[in-house]
Backbone bond lengths (Angstrom), bond angles and torsions (degrees), N, CA, C in turn:
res aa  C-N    CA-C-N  psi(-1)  N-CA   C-N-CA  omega(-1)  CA-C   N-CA-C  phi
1 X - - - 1.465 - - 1.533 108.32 -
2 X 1.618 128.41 129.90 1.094 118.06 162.17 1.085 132.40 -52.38
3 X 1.087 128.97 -167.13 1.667 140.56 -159.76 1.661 98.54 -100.75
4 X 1.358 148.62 139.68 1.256 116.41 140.18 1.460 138.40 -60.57
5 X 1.371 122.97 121.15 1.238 128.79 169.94 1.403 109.64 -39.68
6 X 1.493 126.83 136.47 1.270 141.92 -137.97 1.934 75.31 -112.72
7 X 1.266 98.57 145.89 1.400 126.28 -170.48 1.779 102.98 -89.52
8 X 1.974 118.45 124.81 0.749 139.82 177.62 1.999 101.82 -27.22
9 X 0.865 105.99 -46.47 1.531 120.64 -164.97 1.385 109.13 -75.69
10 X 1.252 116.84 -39.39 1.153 124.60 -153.73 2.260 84.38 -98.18
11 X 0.537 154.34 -71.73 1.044 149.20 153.43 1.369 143.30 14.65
12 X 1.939 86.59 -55.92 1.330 100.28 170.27 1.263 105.48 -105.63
13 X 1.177 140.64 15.69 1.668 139.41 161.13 1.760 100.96 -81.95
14 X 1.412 110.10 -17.61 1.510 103.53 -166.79 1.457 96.36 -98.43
15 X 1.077 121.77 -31.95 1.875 143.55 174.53 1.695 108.85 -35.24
16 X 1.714 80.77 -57.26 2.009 94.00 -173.14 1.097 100.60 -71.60
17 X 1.315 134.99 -40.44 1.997 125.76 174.90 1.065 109.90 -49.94
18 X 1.568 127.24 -50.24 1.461 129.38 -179.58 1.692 107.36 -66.72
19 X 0.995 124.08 -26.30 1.598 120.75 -171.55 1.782 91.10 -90.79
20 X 1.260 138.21 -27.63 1.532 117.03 167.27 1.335 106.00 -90.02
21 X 1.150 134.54 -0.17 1.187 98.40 171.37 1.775 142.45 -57.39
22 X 1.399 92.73 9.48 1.628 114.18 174.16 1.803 81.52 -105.42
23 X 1.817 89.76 115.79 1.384 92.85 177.41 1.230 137.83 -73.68
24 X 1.187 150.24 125.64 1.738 147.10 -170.73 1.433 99.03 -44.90
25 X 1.317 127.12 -71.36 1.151 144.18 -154.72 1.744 122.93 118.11
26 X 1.380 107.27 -1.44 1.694 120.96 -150.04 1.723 84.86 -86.20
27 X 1.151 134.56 -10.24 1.567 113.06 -172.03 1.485 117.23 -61.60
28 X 1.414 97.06 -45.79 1.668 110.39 -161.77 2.066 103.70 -62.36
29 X 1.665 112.79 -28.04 1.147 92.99 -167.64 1.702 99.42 -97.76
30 X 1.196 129.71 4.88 1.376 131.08 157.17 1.480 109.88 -71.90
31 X 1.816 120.28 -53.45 1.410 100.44 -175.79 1.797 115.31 -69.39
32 X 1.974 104.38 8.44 1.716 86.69 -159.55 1.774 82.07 -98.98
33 X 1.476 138.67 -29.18 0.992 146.89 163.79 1.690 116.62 -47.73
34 X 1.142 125.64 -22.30 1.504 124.05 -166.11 1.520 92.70 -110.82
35 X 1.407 115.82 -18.61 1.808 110.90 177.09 1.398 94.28 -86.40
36 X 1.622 139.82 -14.12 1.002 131.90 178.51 1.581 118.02 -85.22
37 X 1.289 111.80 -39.98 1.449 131.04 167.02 1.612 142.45 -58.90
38 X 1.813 91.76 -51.82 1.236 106.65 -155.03 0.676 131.79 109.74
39 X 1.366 127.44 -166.89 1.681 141.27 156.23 1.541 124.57 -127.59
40 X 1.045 146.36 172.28 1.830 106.27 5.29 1.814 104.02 -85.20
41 X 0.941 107.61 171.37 1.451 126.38 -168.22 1.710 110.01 -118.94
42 X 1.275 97.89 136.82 1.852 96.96 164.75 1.334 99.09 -134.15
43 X 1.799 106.78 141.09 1.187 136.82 171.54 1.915 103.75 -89.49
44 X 1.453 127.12 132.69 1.110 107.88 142.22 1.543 117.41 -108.31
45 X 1.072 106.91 162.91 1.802 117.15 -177.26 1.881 96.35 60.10
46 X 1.265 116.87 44.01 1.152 112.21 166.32 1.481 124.16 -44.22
47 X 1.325 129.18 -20.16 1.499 124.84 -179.26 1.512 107.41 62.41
48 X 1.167 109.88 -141.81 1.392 135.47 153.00 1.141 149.92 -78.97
49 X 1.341 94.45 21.40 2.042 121.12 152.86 1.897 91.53 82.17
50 X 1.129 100.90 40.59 1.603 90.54 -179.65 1.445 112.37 -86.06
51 X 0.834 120.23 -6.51 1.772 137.34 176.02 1.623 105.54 -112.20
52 X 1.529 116.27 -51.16 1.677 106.57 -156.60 1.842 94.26 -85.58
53 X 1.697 99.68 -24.34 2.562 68.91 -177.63 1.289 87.86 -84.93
54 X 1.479 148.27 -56.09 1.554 108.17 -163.57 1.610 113.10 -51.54
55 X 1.420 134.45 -20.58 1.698 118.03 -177.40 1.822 96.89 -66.81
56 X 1.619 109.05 -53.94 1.351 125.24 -172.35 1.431 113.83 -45.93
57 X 1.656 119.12 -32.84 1.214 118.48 175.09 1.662 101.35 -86.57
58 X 0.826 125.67 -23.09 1.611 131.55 171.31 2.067 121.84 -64.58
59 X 1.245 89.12 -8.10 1.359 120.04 178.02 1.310 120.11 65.49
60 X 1.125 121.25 65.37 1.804 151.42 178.21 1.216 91.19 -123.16
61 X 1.187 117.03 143.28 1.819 164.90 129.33 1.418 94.57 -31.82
62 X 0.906 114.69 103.17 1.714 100.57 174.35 1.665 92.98 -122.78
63 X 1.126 104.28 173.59 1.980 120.07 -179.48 1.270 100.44 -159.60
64 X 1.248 123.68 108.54 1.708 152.63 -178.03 1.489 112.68 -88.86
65 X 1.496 136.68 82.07 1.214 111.80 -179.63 1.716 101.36 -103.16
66 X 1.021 104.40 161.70 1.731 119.57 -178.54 1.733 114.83 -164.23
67 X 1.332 122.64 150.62 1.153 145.47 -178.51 1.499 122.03 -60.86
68 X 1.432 94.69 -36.47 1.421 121.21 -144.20 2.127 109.00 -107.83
69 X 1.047 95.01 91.50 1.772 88.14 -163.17 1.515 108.71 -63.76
70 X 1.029 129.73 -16.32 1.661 134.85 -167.56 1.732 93.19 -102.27
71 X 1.421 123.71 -16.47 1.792 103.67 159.40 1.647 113.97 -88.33
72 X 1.853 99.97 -24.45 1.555 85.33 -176.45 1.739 116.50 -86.66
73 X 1.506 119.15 12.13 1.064 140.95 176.53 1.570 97.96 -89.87
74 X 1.132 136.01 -13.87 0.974 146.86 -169.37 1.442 130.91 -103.02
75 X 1.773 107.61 -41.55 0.967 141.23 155.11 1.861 112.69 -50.43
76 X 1.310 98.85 -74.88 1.707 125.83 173.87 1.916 98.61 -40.36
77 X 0.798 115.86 -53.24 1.889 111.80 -174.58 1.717 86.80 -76.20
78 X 0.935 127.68 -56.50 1.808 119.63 -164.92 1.603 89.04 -51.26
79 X 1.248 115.73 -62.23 1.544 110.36 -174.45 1.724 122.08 -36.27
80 X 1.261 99.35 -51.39 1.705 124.26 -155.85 2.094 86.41 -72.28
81 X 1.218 123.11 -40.73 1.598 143.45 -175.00 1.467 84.17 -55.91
82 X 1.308 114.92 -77.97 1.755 127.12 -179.09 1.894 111.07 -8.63
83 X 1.247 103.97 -65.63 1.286 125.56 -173.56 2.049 102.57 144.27
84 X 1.929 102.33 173.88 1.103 103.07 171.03 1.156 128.32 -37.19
85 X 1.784 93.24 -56.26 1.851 101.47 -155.04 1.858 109.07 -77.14
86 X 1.198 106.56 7.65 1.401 121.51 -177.87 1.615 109.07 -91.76
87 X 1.452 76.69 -56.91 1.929 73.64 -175.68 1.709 102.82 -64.99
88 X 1.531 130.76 -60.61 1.034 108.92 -178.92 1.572 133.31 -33.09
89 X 1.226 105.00 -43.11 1.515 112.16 169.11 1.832 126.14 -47.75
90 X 1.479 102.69 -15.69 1.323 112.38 -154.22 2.050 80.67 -104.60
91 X 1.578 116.05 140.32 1.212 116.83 157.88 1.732 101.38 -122.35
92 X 1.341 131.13 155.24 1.334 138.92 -149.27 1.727 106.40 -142.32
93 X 1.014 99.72 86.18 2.271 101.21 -173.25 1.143 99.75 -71.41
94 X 1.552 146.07 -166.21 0.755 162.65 128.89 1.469 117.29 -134.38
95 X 1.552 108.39 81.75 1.973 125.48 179.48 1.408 98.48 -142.78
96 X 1.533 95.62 -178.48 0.805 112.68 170.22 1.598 139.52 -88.24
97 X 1.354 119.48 136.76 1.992 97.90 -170.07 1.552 130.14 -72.72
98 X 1.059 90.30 22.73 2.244 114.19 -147.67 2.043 92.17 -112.23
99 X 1.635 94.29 -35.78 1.476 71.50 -168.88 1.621 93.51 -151.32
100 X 1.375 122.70 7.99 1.735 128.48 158.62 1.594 123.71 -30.87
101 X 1.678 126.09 117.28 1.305 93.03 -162.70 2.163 73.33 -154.64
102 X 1.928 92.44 90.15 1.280 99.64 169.41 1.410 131.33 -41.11
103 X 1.526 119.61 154.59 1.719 93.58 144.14 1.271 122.13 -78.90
104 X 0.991 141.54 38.80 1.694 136.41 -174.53 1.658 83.60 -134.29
105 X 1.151 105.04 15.08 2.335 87.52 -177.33 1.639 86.17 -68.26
106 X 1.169 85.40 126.31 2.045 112.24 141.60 1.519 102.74 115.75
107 X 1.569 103.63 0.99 1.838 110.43 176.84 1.984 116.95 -72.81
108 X 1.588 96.19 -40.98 1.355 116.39 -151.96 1.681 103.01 -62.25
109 X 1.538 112.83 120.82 1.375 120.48 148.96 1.522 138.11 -34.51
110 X 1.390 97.96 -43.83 1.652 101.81 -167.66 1.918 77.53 -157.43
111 X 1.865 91.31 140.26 1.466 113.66 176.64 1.635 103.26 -134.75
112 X 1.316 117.28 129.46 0.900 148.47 -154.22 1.940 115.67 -102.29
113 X 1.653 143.13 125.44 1.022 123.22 121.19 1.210 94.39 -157.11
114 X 1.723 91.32 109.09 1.569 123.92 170.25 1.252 143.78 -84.82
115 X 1.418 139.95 137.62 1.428 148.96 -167.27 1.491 105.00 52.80
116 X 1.543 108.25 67.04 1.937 98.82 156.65 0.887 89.53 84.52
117 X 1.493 153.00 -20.72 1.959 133.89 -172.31 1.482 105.59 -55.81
118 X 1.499 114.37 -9.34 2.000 93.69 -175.98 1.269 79.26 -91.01
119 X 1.665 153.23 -29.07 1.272 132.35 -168.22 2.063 111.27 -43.76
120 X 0.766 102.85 -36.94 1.500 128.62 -159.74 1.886 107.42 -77.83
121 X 1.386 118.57 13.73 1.398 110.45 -130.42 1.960 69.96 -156.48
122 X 1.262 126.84 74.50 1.098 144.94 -134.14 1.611 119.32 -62.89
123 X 1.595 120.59 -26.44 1.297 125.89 -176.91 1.865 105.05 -126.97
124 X 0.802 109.48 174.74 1.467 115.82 157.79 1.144 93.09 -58.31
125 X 1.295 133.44 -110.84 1.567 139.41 -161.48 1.640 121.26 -8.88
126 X 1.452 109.40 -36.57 1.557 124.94 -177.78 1.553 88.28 -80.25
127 X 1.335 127.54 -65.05 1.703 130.35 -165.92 1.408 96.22 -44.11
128 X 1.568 111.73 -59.93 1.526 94.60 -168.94 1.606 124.73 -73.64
129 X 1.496 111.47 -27.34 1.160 111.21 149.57 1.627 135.50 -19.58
130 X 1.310 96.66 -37.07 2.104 108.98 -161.63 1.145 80.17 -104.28
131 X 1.920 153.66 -40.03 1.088 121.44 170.53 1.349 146.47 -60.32
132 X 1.874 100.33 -17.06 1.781 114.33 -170.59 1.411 81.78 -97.46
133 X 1.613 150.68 -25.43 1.492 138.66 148.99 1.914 113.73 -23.21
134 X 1.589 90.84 -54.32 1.729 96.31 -175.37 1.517 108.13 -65.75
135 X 0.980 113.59 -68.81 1.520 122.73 174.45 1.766 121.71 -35.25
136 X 1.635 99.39 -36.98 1.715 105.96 -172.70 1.962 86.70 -76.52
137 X 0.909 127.89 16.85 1.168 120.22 -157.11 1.528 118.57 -120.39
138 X 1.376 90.35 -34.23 1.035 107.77 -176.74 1.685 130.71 -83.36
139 X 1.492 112.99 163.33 1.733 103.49 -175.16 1.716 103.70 -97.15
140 X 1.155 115.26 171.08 1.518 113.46 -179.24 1.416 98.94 -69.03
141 X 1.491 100.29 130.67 1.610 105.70 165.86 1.837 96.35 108.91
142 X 1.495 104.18 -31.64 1.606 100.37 -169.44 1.914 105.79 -70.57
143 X 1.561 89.85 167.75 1.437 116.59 -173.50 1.389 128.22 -119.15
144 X 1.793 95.03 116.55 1.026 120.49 179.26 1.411 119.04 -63.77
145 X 1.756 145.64 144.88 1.390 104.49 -156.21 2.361 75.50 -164.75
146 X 1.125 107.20 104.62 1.809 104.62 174.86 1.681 97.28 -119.28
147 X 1.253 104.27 166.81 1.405 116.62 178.38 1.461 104.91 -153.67
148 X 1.390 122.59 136.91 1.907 132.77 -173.95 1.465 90.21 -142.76
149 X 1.525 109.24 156.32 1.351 145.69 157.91 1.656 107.42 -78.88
150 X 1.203 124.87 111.11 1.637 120.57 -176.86 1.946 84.19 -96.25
151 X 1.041 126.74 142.43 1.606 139.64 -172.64 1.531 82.49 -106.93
152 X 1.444 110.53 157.84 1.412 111.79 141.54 1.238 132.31 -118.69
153 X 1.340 129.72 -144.47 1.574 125.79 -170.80 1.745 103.14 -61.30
154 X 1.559 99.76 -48.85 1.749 94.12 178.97 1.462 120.68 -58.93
155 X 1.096 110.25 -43.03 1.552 110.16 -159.29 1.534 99.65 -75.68
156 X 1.331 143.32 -16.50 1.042 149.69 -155.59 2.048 108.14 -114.70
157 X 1.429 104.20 -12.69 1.296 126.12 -175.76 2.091 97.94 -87.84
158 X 1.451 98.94 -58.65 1.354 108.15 153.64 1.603 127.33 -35.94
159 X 1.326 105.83 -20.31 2.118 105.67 179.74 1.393 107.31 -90.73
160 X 0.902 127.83 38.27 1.587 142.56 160.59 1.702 136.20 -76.88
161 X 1.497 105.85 21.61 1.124 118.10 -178.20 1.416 134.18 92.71
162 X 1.717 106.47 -28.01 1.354 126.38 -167.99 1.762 101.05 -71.36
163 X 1.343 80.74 124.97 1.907 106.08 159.32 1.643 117.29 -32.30
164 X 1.339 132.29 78.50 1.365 95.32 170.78 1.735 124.69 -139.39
165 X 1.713 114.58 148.17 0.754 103.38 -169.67 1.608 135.51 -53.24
166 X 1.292 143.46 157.38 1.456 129.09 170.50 1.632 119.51 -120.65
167 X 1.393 95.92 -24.36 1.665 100.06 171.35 1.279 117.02 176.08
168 X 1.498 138.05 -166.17 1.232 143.02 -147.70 1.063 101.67 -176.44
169 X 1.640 131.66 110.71 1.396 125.95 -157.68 1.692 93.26 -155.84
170 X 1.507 107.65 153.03 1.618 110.09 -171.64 1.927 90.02 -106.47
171 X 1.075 107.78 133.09 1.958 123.99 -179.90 0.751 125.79 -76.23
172 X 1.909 138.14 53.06 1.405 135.10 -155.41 1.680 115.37 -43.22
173 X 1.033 107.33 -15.65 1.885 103.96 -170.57 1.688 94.44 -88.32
174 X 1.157 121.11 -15.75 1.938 109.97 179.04 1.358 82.57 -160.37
175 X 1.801 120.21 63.49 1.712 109.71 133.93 1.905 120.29 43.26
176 X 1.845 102.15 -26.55 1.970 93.17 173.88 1.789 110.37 -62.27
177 X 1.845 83.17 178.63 1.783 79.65 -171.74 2.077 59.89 -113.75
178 X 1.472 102.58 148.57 1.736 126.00 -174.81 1.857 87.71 -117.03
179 X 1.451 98.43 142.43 1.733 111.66 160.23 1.404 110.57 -116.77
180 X 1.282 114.72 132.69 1.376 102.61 161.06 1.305 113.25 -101.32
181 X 1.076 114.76 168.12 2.010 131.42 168.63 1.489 93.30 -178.29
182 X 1.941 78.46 145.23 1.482 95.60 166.48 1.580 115.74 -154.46
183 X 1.713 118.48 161.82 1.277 118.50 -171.11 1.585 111.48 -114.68
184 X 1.211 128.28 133.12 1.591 132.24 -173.89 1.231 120.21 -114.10
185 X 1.513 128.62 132.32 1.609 119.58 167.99 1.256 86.16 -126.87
186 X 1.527 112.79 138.55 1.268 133.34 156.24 1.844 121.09 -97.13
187 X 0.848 123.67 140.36 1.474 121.34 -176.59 1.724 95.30 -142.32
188 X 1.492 104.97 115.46 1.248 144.43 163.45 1.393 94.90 -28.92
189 X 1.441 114.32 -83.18 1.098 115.71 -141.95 1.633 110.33 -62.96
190 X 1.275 137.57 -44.22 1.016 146.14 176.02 1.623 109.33 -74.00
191 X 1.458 131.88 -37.81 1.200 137.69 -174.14 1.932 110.19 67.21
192 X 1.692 85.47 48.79 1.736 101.40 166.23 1.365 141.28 -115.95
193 X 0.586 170.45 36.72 1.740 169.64 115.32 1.128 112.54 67.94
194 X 1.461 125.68 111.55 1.293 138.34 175.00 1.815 104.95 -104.79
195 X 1.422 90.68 89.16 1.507 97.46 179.22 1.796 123.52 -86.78
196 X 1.190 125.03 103.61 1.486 109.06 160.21 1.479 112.66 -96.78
197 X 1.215 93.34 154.70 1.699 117.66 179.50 1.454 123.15 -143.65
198 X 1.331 105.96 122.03 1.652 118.97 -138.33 1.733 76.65 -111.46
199 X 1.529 144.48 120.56 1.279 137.38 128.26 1.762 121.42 -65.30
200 X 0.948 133.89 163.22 1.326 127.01 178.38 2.071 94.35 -158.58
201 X 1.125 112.88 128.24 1.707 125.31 -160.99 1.481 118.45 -125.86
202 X 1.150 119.35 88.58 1.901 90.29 -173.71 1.341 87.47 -151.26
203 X 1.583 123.91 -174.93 1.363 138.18 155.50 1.728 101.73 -86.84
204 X 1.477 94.20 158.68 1.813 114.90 165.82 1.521 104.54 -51.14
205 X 1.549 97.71 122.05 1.581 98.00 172.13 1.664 124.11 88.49
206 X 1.189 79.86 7.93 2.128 82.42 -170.26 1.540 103.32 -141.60
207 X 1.401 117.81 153.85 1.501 122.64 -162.72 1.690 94.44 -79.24
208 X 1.381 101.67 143.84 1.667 116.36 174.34 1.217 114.18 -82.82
209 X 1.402 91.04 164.24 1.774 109.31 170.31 1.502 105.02 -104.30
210 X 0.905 123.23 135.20 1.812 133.79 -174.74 1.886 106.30 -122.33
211 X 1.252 95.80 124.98 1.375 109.29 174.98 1.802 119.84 -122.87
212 X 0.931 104.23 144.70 1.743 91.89 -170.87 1.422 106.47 -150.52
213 X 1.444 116.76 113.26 1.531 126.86 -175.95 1.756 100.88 -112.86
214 X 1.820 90.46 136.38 1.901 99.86 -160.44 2.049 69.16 -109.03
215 X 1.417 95.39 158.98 1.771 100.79 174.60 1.913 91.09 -153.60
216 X 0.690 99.83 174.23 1.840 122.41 -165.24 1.390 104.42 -146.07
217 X 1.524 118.52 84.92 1.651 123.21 -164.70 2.004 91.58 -105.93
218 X 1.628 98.55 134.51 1.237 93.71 162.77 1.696 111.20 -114.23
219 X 0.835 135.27 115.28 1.735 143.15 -177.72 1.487 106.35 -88.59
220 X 1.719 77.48 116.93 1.476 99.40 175.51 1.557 112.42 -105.08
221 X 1.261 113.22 177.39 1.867 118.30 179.99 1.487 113.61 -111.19
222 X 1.309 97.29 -148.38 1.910 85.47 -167.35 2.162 83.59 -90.04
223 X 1.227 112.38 -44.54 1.732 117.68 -164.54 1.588 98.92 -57.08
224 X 1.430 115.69 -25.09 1.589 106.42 -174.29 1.778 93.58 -73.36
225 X 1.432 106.41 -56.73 1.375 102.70 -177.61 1.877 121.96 -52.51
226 X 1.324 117.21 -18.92 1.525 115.27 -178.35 1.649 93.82 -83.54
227 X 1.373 112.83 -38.93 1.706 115.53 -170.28 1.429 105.54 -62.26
228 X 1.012 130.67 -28.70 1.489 136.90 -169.94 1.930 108.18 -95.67
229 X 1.448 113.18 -41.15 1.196 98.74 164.11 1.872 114.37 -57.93
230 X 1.242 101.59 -59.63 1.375 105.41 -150.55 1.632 98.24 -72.43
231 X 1.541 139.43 2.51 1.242 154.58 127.12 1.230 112.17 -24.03
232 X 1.347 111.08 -73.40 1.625 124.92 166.74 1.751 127.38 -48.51
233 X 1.198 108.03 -21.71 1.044 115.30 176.29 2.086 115.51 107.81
234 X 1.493 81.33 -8.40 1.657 75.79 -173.78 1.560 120.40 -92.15
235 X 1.287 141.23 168.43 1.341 135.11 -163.88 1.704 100.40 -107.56
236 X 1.355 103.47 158.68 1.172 99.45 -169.60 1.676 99.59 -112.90
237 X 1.579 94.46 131.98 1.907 100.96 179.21 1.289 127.03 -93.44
238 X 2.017 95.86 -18.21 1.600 86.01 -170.31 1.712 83.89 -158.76
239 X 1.159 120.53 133.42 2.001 110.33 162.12 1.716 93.86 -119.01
240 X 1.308 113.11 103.38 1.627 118.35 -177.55 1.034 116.46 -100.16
241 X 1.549 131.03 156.39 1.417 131.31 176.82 1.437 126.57 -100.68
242 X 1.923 106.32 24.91 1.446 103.48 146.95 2.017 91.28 166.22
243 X 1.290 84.14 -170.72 1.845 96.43 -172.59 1.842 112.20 -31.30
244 X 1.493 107.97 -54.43 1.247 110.82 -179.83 1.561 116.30 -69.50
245 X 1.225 78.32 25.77 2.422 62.99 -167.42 1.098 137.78 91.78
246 X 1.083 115.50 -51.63 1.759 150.14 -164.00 1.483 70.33 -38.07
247 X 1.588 89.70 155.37 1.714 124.51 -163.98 1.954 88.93 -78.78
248 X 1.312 85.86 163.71 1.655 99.56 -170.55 1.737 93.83 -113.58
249 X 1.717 90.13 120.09 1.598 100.67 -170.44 1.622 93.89 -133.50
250 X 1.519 118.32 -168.61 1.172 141.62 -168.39 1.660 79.25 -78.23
251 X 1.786 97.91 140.25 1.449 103.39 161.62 1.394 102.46 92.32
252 X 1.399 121.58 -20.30 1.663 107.49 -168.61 1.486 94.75 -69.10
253 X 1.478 105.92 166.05 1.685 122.93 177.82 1.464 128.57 -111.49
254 X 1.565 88.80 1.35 1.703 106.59 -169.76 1.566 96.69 -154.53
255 X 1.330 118.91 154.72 1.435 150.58 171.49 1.814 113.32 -122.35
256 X 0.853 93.54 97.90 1.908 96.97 162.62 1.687 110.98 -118.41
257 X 1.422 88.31 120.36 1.580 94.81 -179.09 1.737 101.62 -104.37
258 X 1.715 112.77 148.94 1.490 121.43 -168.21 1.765 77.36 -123.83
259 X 1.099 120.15 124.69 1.223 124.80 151.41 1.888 121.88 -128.59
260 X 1.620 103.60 153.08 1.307 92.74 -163.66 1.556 91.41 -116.90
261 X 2.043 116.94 142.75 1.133 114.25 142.15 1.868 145.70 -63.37
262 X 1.211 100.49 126.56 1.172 108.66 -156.35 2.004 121.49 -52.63
């Protein structure tokens, strides 16, 4: 009997683990924020628990919601890998971050949507949507906490359609050597990104498996991100220009906003 062919979904939830494994850097200022906070914690667009089991193994309450059942299937085994008292710690939603509205809203210490997940979250109206999610969520005093990639003139000159490669990486979970490439249009006027991303998976010498995820990114700045907290109602403590904090100047490449419920 053949093998079953591995499910479009399931594929590319395993794809995006292999494409971070070049680390962000964003862990250290979540676990230094949740020793400041507490718990319990909510992630939105948790993915594949790449942020909530290291807090969960750190011993926080965490609550992971995501869209996507083949990342939180993904998430849930990384947890269960962790050990018991890890995974128990870990709870796993499956909603949406636009309009999710727990019974535990108004408990949570620290609220979560990390590395670019509001990119993904299709209009303004939806972005700010997933921030008054964080905020409805939160307990008085708790922390609101987003992070974006600001591009500049080059990187955005680059979204012109062209094919290009990004890396070449060997797939410890199925032994293939995986390629990535991908193609970008940016459009000014809206400030959206029509990203495809072509995986390609096989051994030396043998026909591939090709996977290809299309996404619709809208990129926001650090003022969209203060407009959307303070929308929500929450105050803003810090708009920084990257993991450490450090003040947000000309040239930064990232925006992390800390906002607090009132």
């Amino acid at each position: 009997m053949s093998p079953t062919p591995e499910r479009a979904a399931d594929a590319l939830a395993r794809l995006y683990d292999l494409d971070l494994t070049s680390d962000p850097g964003d862990l250290d200022l979540y676990l230094a924020l949740a020793a400041r906070t507490g718990g319990p914690i909510l992630e939105l667009a948790v993915g594949s628990g790449r942020i909530a089991v290291p807090l969960a193994a750190d011993g926080y309450q965490v609550t992971g919601v995501d869209l996507d059942p083949a990342m939180l299937a993904r998430a849930r085994a990384a947890a269960d890998g962790a050990g018991k008292a890890t995974a128990r710690r870990l709870r796993l939603v499956e909603g949406d971050a636009r309009t999710v509205r727990l019974e535990d809203a108004g408990a949570y210490r620290l609220a979560t949507v990390p590395l670019n997940s509001i990119f993904l979250m299709g209009t303004r109206t939806d972005q700010a949507a997933a921030v008054a999610t964080l905020a409805a969520h939160l307990a008085p005093g708790g922390l609101a906490v987003l992070d974006v990639w600001l591009p500049d003139a080059d990187d955005l000159s680059r979204y012109d359609g062209r094919l290009l490669l990004e890396w070449v990486r060997d797939d410890p979970d199925t032994g293939h050597t995986v390629t990535k490439t991908g193609a970008a249009e940016y459009d000014a006027a809206s400030g959206v990104v029509r990203l495809t991303t072509i995986f390609e998976s096989g051994l030396p010498g043998e026909p591939a498996m090709r996977w290809v995820r299309c996404d619709r990114l809208r990129l926001v700045g650090p003022d969209d991100l203060a407009a959307f907290a303070e929308a929500a109602g929450l105050v803003v403590e810090e708009l920084a220009g990257g993991y450490g904090l450090e003040p947000l100047g000309p040239g930064a490449d990232r925006a992390v906003l800390v906002a607090r419920r009132r």
